[in-house]
ZAVEX-388884 format. One record per residue (C-alpha): residue number from 1; residue in three letters; chain; x, y, z. Coordinates in nm, 2 decimals. Example, Ala and Ser with C-alpha at 12.3 -4.5 7.8 and 13.67 -1.06 7.14 Angstrom:
# ZAVEX-388884
+------+------+-------+--------+--------+--------+
! resi ! resn ! chain !      x !      y !      z !
+------+------+-------+--------+--------+--------+
!    1 !  ALA !     A !   1.23 !  -0.45 !   0.78 !
!    2 !  SER !     A !   1.37 !  -0.11 !   0.71 !
+------+------+-------+--------+--------+--------+
***
This chain:
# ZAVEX-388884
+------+------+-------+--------+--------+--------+
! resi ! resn ! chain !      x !      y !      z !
+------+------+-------+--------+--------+--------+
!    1 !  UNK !     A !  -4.56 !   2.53 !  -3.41 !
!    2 !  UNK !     A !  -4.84 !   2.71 !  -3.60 !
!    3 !  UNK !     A !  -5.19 !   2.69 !  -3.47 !
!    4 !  UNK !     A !  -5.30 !   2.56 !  -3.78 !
!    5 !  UNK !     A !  -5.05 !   2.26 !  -3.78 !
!    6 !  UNK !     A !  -5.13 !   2.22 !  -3.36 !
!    7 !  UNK !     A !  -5.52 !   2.23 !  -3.40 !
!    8 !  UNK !     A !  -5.57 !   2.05 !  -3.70 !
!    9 !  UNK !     A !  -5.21 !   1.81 !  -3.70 !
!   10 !  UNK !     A !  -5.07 !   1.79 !  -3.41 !
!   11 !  UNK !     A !  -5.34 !   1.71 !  -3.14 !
!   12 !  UNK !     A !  -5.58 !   1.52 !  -3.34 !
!   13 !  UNK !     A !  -5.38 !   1.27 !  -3.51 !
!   14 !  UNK !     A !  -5.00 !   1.26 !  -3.43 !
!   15 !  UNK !     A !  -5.06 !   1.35 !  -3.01 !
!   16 !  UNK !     A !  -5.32 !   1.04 !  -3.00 !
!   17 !  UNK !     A !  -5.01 !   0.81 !  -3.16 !
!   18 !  UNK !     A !  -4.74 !   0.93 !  -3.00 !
!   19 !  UNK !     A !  -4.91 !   0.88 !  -2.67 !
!   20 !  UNK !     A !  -4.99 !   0.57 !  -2.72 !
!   21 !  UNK !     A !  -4.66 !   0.46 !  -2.87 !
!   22 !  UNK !     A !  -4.50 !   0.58 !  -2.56 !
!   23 !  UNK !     A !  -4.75 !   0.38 !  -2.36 !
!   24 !  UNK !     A !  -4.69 !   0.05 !  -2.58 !
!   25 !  UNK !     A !  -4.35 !   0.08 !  -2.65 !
!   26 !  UNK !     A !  -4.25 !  -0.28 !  -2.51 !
!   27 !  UNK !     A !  -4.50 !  -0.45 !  -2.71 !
!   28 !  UNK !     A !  -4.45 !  -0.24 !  -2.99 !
!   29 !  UNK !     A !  -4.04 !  -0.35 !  -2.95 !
!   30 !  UNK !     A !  -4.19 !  -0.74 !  -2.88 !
!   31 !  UNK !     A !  -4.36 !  -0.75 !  -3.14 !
!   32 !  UNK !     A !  -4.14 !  -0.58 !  -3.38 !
!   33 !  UNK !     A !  -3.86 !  -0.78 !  -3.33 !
!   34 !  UNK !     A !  -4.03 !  -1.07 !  -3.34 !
!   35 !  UNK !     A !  -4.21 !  -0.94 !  -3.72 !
!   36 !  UNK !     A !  -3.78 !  -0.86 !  -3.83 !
!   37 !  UNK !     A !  -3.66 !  -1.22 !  -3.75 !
!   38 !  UNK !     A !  -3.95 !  -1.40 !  -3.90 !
!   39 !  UNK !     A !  -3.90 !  -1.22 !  -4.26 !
!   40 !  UNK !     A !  -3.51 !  -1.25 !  -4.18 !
!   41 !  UNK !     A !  -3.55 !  -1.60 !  -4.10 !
!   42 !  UNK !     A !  -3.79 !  -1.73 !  -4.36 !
!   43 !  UNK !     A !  -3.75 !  -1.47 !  -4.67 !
!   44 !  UNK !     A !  -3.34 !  -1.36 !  -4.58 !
!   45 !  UNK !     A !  -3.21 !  -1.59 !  -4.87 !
!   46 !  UNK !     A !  -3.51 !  -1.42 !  -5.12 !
!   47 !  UNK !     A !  -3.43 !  -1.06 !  -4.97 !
!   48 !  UNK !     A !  -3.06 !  -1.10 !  -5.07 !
!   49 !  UNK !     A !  -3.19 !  -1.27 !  -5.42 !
!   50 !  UNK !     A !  -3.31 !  -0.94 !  -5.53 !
!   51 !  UNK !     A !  -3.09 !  -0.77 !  -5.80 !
!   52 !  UNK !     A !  -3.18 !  -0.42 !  -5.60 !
!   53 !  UNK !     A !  -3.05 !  -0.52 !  -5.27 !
!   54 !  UNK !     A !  -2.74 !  -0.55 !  -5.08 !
!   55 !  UNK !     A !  -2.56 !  -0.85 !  -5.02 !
!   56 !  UNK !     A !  -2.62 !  -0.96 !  -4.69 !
!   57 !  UNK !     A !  -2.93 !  -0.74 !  -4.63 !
!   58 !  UNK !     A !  -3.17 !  -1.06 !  -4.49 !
!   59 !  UNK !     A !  -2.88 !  -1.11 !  -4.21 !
!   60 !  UNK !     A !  -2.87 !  -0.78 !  -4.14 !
!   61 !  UNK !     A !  -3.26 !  -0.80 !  -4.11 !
!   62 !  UNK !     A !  -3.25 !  -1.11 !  -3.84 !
!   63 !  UNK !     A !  -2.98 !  -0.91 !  -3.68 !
!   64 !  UNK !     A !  -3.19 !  -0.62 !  -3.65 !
!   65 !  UNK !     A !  -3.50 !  -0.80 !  -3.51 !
!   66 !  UNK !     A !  -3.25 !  -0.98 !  -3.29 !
!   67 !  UNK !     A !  -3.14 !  -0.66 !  -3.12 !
!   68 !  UNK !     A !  -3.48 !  -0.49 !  -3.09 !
!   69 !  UNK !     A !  -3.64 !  -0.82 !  -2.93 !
!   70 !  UNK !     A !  -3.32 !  -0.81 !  -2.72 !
!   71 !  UNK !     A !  -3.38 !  -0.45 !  -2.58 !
!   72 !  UNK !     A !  -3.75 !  -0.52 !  -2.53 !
!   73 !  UNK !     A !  -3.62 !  -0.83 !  -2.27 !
!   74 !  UNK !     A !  -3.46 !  -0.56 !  -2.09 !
!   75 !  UNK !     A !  -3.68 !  -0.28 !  -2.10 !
!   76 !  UNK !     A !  -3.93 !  -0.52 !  -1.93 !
!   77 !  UNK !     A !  -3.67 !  -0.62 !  -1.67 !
!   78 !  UNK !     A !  -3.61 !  -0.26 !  -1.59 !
!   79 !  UNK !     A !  -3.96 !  -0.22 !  -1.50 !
!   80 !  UNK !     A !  -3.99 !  -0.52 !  -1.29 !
!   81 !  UNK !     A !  -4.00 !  -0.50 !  -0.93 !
!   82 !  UNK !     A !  -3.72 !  -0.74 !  -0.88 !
!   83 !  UNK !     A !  -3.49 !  -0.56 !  -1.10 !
!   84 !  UNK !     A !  -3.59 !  -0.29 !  -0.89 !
!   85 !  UNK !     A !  -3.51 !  -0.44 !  -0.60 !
!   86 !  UNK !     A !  -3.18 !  -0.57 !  -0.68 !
!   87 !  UNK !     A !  -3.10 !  -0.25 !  -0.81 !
!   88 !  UNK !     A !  -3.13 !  -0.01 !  -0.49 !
!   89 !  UNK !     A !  -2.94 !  -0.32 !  -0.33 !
!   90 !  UNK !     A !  -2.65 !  -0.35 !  -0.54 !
!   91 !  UNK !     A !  -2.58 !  -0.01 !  -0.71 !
!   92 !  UNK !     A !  -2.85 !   0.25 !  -0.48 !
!   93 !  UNK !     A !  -2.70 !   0.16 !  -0.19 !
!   94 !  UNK !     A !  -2.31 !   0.25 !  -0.24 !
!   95 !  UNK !     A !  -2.39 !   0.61 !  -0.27 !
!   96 !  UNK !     A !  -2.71 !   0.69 !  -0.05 !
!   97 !  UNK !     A !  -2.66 !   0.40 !   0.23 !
!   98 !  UNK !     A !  -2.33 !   0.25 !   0.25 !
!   99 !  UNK !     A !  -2.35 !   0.14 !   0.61 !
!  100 !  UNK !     A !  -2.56 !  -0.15 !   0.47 !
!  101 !  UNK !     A !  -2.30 !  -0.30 !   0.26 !
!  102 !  UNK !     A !  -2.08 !  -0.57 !   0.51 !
!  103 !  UNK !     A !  -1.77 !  -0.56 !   0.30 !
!  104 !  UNK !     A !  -1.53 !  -0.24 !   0.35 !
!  105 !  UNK !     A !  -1.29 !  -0.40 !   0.10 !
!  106 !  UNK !     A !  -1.56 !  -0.32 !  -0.16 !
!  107 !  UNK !     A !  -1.63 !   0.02 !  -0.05 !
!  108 !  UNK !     A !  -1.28 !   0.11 !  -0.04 !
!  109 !  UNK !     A !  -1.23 !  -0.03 !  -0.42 !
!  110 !  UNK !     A !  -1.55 !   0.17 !  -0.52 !
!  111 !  UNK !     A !  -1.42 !   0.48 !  -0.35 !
!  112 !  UNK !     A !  -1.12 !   0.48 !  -0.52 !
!  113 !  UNK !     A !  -1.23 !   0.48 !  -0.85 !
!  114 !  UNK !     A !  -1.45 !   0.77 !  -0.77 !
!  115 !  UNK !     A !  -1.18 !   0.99 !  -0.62 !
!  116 !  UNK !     A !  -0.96 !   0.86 !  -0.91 !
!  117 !  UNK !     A !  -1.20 !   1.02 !  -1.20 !
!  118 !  UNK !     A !  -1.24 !   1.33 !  -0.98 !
!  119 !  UNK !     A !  -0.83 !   1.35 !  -0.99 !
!  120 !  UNK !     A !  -0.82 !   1.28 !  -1.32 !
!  121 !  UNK !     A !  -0.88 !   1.60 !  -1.48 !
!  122 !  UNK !     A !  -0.65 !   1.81 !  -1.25 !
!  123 !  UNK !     A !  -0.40 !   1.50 !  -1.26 !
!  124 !  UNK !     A !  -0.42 !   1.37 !  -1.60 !
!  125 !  UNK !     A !  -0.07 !   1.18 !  -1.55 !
!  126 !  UNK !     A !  -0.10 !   1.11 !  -1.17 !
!  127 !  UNK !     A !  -0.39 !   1.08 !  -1.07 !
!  128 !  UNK !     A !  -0.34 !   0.74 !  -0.96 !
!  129 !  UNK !     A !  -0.09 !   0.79 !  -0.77 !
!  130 !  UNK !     A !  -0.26 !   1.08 !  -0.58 !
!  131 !  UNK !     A !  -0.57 !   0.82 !  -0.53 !
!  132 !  UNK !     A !  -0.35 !   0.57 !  -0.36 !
!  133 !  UNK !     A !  -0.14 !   0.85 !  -0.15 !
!  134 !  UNK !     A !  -0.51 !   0.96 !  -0.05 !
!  135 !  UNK !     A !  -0.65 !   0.55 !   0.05 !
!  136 !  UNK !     A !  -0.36 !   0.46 !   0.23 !
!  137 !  UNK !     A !  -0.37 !   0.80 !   0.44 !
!  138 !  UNK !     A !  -0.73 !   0.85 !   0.50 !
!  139 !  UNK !     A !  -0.87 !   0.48 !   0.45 !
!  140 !  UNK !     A !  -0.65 !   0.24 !   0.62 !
!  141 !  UNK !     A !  -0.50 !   0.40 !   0.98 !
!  142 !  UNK !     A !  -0.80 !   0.42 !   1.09 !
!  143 !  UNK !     A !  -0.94 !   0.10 !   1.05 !
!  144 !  UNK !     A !  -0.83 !  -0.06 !   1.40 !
!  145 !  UNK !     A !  -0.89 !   0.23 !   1.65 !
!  146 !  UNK !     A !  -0.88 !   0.60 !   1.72 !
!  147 !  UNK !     A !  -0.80 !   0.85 !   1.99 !
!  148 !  UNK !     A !  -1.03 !   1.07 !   2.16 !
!  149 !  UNK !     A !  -1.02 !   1.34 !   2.41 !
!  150 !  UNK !     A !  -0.64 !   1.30 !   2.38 !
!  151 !  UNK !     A !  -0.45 !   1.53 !   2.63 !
!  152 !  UNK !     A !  -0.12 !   1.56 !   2.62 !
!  153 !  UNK !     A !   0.13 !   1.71 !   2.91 !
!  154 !  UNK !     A !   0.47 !   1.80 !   2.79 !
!  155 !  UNK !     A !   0.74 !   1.93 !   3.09 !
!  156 !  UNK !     A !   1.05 !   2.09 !   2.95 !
!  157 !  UNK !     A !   1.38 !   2.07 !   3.18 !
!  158 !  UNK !     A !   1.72 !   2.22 !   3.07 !
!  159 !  UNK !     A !   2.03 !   2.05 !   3.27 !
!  160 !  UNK !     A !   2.29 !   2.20 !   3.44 !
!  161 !  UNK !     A !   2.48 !   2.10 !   3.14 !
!  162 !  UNK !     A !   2.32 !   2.35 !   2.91 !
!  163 !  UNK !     A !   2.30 !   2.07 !   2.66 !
!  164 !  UNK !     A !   2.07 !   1.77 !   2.79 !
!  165 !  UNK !     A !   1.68 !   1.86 !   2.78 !
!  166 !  UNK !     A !   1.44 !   1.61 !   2.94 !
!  167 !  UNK !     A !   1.12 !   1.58 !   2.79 !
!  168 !  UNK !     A !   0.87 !   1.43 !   3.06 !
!  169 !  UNK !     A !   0.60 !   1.35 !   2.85 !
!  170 !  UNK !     A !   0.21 !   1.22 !   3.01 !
!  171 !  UNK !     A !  -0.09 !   1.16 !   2.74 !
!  172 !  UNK !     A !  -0.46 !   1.05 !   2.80 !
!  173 !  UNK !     A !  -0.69 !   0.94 !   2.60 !
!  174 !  UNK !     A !  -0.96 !   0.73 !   2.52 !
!  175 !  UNK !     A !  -0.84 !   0.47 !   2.27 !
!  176 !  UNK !     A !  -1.19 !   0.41 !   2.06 !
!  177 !  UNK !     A !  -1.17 !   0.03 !   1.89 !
!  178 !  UNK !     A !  -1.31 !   0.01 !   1.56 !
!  179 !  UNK !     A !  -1.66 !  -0.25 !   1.54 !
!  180 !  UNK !     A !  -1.56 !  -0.46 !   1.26 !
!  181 !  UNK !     A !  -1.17 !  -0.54 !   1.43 !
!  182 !  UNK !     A !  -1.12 !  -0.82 !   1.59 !
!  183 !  UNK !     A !  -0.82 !  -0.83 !   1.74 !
!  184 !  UNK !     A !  -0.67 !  -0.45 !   1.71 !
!  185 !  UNK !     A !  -0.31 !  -0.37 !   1.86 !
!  186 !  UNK !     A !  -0.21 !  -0.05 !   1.97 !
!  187 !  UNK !     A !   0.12 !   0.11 !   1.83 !
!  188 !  UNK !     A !   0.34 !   0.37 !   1.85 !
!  189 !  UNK !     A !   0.70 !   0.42 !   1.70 !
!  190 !  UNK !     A !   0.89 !   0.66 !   1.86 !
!  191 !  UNK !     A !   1.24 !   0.77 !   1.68 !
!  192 !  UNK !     A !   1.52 !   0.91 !   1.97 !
!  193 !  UNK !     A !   1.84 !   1.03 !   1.70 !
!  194 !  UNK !     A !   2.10 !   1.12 !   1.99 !
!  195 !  UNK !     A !   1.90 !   1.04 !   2.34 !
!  196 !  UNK !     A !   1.69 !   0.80 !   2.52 !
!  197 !  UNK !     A !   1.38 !   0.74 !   2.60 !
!  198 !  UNK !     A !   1.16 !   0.52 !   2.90 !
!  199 !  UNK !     A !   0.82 !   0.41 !   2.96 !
!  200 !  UNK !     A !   0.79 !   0.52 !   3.32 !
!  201 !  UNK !     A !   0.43 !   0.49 !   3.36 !
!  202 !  UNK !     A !   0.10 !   0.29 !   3.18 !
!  203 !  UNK !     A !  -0.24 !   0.27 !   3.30 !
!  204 !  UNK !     A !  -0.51 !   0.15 !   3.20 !
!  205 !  UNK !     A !  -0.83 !   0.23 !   3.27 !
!  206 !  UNK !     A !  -0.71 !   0.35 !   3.60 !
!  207 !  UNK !     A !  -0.49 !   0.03 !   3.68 !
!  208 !  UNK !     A !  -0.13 !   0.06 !   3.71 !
!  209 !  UNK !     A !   0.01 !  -0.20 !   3.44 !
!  210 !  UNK !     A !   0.34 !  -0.37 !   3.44 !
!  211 !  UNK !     A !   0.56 !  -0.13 !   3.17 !
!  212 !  UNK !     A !   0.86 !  -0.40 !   3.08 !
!  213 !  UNK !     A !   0.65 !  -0.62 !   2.83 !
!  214 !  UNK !     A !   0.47 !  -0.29 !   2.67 !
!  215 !  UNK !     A !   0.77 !  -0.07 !   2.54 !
!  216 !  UNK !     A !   1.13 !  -0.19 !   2.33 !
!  217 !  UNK !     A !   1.35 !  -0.11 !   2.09 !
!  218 !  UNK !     A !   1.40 !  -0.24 !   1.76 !
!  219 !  UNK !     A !   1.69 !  -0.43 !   1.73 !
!  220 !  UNK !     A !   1.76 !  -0.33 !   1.36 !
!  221 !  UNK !     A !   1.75 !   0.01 !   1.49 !
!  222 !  UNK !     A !   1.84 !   0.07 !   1.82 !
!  223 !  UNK !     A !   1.76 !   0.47 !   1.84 !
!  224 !  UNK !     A !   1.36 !   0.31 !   1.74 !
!  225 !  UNK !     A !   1.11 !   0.23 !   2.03 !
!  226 !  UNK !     A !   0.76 !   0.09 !   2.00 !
!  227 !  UNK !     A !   0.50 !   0.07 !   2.19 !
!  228 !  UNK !     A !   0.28 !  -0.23 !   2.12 !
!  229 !  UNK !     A !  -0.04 !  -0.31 !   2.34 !
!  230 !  UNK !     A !  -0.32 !  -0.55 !   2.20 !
!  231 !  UNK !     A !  -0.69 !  -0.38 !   2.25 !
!  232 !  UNK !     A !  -0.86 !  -0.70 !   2.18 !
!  233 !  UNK !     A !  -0.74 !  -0.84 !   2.53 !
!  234 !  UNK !     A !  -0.85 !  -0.53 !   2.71 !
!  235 !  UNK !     A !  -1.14 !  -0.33 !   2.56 !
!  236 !  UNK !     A !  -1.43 !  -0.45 !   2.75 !
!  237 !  UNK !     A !  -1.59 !  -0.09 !   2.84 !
!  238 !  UNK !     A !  -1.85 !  -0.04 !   2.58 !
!  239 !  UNK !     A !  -1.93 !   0.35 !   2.51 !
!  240 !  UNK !     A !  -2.35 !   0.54 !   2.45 !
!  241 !  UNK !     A !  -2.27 !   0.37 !   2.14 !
!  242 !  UNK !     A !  -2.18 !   0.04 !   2.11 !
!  243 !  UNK !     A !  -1.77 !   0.10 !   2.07 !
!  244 !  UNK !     A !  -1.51 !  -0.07 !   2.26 !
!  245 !  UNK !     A !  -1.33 !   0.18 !   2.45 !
!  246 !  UNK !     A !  -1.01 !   0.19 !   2.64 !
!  247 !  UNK !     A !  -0.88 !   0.50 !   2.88 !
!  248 !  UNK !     A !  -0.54 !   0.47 !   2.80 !
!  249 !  UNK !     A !  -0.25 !   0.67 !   3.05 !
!  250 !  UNK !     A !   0.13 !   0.69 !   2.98 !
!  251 !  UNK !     A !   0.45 !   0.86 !   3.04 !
!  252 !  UNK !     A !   0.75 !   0.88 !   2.91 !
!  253 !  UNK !     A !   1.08 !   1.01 !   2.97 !
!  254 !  UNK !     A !   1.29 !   1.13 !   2.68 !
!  255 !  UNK !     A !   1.68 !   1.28 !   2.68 !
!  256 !  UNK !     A !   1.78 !   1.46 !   2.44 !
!  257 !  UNK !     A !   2.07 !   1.68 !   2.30 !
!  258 !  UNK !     A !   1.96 !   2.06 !   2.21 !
!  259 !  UNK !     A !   2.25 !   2.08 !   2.02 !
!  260 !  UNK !     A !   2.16 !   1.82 !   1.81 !
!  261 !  UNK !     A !   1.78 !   1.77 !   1.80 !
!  262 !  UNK !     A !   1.62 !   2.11 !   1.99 !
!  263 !  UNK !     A !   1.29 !   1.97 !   1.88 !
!  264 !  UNK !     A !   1.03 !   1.72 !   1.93 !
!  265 !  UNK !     A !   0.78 !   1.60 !   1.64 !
!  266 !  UNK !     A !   0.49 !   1.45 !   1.65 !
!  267 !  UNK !     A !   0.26 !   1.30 !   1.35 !
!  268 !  UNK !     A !  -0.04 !   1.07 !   1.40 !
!  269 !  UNK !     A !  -0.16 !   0.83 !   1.15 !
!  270 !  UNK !     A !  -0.50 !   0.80 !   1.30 !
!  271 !  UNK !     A !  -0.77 !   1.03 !   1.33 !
!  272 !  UNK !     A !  -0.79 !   1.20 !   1.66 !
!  273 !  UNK !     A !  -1.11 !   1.34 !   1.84 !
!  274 !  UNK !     A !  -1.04 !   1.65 !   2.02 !
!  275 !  UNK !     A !  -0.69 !   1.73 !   2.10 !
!  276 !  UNK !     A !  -0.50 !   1.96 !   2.34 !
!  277 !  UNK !     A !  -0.18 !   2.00 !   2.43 !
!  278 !  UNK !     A !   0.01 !   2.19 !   2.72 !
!  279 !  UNK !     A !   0.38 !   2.21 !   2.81 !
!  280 !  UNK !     A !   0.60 !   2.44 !   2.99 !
!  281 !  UNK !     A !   0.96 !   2.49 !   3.04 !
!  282 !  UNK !     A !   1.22 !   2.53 !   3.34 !
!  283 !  UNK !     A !   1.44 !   2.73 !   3.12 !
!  284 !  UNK !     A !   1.47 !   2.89 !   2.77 !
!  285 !  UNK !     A !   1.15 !   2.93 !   2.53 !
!  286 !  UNK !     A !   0.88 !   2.72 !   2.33 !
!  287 !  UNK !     A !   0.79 !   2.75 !   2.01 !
!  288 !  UNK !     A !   0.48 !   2.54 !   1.88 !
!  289 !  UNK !     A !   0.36 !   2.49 !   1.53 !
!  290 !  UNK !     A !   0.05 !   2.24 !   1.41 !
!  291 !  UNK !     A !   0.21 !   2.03 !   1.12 !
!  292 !  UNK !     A !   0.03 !   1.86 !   0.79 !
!  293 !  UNK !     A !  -0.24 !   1.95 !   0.59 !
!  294 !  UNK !     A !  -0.45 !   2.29 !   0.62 !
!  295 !  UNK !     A !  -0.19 !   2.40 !   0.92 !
!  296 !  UNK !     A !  -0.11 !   2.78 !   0.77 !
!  297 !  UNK !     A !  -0.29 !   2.94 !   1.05 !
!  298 !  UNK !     A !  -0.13 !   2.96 !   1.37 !
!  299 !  UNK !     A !  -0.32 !   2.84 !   1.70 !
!  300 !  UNK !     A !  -0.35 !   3.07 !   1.97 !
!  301 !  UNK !     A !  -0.14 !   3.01 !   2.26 !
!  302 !  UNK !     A !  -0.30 !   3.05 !   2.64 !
!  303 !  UNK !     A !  -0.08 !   3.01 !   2.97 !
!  304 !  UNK !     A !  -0.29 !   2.87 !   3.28 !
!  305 !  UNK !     A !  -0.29 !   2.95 !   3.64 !
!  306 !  UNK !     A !   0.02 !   2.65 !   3.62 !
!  307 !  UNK !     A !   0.25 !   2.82 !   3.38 !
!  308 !  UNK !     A !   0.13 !   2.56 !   3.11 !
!  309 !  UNK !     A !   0.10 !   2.69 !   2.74 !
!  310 !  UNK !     A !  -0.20 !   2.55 !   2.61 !
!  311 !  UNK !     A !  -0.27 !   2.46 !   2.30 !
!  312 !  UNK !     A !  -0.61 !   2.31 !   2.09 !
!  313 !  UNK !     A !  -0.52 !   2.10 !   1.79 !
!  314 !  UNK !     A !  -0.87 !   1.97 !   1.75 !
!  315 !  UNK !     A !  -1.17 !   2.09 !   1.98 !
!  316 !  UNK !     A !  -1.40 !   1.85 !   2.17 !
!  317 !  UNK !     A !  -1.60 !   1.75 !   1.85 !
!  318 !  UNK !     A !  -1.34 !   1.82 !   1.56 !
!  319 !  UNK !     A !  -1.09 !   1.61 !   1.42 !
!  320 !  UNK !     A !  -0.71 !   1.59 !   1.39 !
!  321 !  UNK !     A !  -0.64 !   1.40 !   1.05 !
!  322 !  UNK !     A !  -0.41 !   1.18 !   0.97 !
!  323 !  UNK !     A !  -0.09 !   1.28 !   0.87 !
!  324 !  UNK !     A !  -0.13 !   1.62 !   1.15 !
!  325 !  UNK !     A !   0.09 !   1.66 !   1.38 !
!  326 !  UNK !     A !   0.26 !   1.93 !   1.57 !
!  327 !  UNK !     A !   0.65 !   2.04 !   1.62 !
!  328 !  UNK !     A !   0.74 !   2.21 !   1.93 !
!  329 !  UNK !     A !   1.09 !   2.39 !   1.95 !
!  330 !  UNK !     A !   1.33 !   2.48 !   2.21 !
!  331 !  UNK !     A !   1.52 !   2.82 !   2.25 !
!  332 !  UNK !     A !   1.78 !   2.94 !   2.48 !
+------+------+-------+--------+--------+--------+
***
């Protein structure tokens, strides 16, 4: 912009309009619509009269005064406070504070249709089907309760058969019930292929519990136990903040045949809250390996005073995800 055109142009004559343009631009759009369907309303049929004009020009006129009386509306009920206000309730809040929105079926739907568009480019063809593997993984296991501080004890013992291994297995944990659940149930399927397996032991919160009603098989499947134990009935302990908690103790005692199944697997579809694991053998070698997502690097092993090999899935604060697990291996 030459100073010529800025001094003499610019900031005496088309600065001062602009400005106030800018300022008045609702009323200019009020008015201005209002001006284009009075002459398309009273003068369309003499517009369209006119040898030099289009056909059809004094509609287009009311149409035109229509649609910038119509954006004038809304530009005023942009600026309003209440607009505002319902705004930052409706459509602020998903993103910046969530918490304040009552219905997690909403969320979720919102949520999806975020990570969907995010997939989209790198999954043109699936990315829907990558956004529902993702919600059903990460969105809906967790909804009832997690584990926390979850220790698990894991004794090895070969028989004198060289064939049997018995697997005495003892976890604790704090079972954390999620706020907005009413009536959670705790489950766990555990699948024995050639073997058995026996609740020995449950306690809960440090009282001895009667173990017949708490652990069967499936009688479609008869090499399929579950474990089945309803929070709502027992989660009175409330935590520093607010949760329902539940110290949850169990054993188990599983048989199995090396020859056919020299391994035991483990994946959780909850998220867990610090994790360790320890187990030690009367005969023959371990060898452990953290399954699932982001499980390339190895965890370091470290043997205690006891002969355990210990193991840390998840430290104190971290989280095991769902669809993590571990395998650990026999060897003769």
């Amino acid at each position: 912009m030459s100073s010529y055109f800025k001094d003499f142009v610019y900031d005496p004559i088309l600065k001062p309009i602009i400005e106030s343009t800018t300022k008045n631009i609702i009323l200019i759009m009020f008015l201005g619509g209002v001006f284009f369907i009075i002459i398309g309303a009273l003068f369309g049929d003499d517009i369209d009269a006119l040898s030099l004009i289009p056909h059809g020009s004094g509609l287009a006129i009311l149409k035109i005064g229509g649609a910038i009386l119509g954006a004038g509306v809304f530009a005023v009920i942009m600026k309003s406070a209440q607009f505002t206000k319902v705004f930052q309730k409706h459509v602020f809040e998903v993103f910046y504070t969530p918490e304040n929105i009552a219905d997690a079926e909403e969320l979720k739907v919102k949520w999806g249709k975020l990570t969907s568009a995010m997939l989209k480019n790198s999954l043109p063809i699936s990315h829907q089907d990558a956004t529902h593997g993702i919600m059903d993984q990460f969105f809906n296991s967790e909804l009832q309760y997690h584990f926390e501080g979850l220790k698990l004890t894991l004794d090895f013992e070969l028989q004198d058969d060289n064939k049997t291994l018995e697997i005495t297995s003892t976890s604790e944990t704090n079972v954390v019930v999620s706020p907005n659940h009413e009536k959670p149930v705790f489950e766990q399927k555990m699948l024995i292929q050639d073997g058995e397996c026996h609740l020995t032991s449950l306690t809960i919160d440090d009282t001895p519990q009667d173990i017949a009603a708490q652990f069967s098989y499936v009688d479609e499947d008869p090499k399929l136990g579950t474990f089945s134990l309803p929070l709502s009935e027992i989660a009175s302990r409330v935590n520093a903040n607010g949760d329902r908690i539940v110290r949850l103790e169990r054993t188990y005692v599983i048989s199995q045949d090396i020859t056919k199944e020299p391994y035991m697997l483990a994946t959780f579809d909850r998220y867990v809250k610090g994790f360790t694991i320890k187990a030690k053998t009367n005969k023959g070698s371990l060898y452990f390996k953290k399954t699932g997502v982001g499980s390339i690097e190895p965890i370091e092993e470290r043997v205690d005073g006891c002969g355990y090999s210990r193991w840390v899935l998840a430290e104190e604060n971290n989280l095991l995800l769902p669809g993590q697990g571990y395998i650990l291996i026999f060897t003769i």
